[in-house]
N, C-alpha and C positions, 0 to 999 in steps of 0.2 A: 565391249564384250564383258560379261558381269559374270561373276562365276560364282554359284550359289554357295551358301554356307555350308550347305553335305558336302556337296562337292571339294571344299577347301578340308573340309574334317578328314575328309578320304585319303586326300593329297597330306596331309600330316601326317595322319596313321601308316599311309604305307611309305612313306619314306623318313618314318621317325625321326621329327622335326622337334626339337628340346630347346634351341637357341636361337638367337638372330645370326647366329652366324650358321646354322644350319639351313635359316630358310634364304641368308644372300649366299652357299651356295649350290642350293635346288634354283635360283634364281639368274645365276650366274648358266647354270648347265642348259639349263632351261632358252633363256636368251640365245644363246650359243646353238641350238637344235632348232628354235625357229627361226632364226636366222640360216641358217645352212636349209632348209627344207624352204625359206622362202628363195632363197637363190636357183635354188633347181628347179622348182616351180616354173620361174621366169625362164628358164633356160629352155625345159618342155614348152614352154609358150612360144619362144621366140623361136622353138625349131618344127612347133607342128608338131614333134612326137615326145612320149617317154625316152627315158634311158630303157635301151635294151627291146625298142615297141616301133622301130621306125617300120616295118611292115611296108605298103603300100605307097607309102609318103611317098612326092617326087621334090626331092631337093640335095641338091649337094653341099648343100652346110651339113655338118656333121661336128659329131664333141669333139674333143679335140685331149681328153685327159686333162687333168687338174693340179693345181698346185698348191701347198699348204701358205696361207699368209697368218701372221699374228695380227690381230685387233684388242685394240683396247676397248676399255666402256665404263660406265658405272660401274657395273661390277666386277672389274678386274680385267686382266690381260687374257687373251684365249686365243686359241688357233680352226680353223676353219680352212676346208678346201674350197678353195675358187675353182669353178669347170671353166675352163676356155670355148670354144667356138671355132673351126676352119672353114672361113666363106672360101665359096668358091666365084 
């Protein structure tokens, strides 16, 4: 996934980027947001619905509330909530 030259000038400018350690950490935050938006993703996947969308669904899995873990990475240590799951 390629992300054009405007596009990266855009992402400077609005988050006025002056250093390397400015852009590891827009990188670090960044990492951290799609990292937590791909876990719930999976989570709407594995249950059939959004948070807050079950509507119609017939299943009695349901979320189960979340707990904050630390991970590490390249770019540092960071915290993230993990959502659980209650099968039934």
């Amino acid at each position: 996934m390629a992300v054009a030259k405007d596009q990266i000038r855009q992402i400077i400018a609005q988050n006025n980027l002056n250093s390397v350690a400015d852009v590891y950490a827009l990188l670090k935050d960044s990492f951290k947001d799609i990292l937590q938006e791909l876990m719930e993703a999976e989570l709407d996947a594995s249950l059939g619905y959004q948070k807050n969308q079950k509507g119609d669904v017939q299943t009695d899995n349901k979320r189960n509330g979340h707990s904050k873990k630390n991970l590490r990475s390249q770019y540092g240590e960071f915290t993230i909530d993990v959502l659980s799951i209650m099968y039934s």
